[in-house]
N, C-alpha and C positions, 0 to 999 in steps of 0.2 A: 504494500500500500504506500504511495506517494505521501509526503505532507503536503497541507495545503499552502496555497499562494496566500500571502499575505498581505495585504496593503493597507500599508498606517497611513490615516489621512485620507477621509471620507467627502475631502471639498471637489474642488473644479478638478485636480489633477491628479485625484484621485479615482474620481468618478470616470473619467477620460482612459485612465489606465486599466480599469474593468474593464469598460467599454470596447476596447482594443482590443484586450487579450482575449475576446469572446469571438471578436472579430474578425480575430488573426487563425482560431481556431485553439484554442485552449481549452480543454474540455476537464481540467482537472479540476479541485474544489478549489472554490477562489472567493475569497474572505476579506469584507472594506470596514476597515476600524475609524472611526471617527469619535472627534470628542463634541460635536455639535447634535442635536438632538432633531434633527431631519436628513432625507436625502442627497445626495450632492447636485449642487446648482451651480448655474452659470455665475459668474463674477459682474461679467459686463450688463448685460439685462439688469439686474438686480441692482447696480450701480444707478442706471437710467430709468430703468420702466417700474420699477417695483418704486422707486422714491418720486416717481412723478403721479405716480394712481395709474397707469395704462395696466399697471400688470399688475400678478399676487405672485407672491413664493412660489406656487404649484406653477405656473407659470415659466418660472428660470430653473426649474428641476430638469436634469439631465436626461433622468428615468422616474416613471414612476412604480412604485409598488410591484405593480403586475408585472414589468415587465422587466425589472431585478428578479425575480422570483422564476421568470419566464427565462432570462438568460445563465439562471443556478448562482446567482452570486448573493452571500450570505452578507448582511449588514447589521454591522455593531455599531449604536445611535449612540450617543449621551457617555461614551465610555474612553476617556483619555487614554492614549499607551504611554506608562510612566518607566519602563524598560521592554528590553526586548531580553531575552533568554532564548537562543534560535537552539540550542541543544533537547531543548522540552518541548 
């Protein structure tokens, strides 16, 4: 059994590097740690449309729910990584 992929840092460029490796054809378990308590979103939109009223949060999400769940990639919301132990 493989470990899984990891990726700390659940924002834009984290979300982008799921995104890819699902894209790219990565088919193993692949896991997005964040310490913000929704899904990863755009930066730019959110900068502009979300602080003007054009847009909402859901909105500048990368993905939604469904289809995180729909590409296999597990998310860890509200949970800081305060080290890493790559041996465990």
């Amino acid at each position: 059994m493989n470990a899984p992929l990891i990726i700390v840092g659940a924002g834009h460029a984290g979300g982008r590097a799921a995104l890819t490796l699902r894209e790219e054809g990565y088919t193993g378990r692949l896991i997005l740690i964040g310490d913000e308590p929704h899904l990863p979103y755009e930066r730019p939109p959110l900068s502009k449309g979300l602080l003007q009223g054009s847009t909402d949060l859901a909105g500048c999400s990368l993905f939604d729910g469904q289809r995180m769940a729909a590409l296999g990639i597990e998310h860890i919301a509200g949970n800081p990584v305060t080290r890493l132990e790559p041996h465990q």
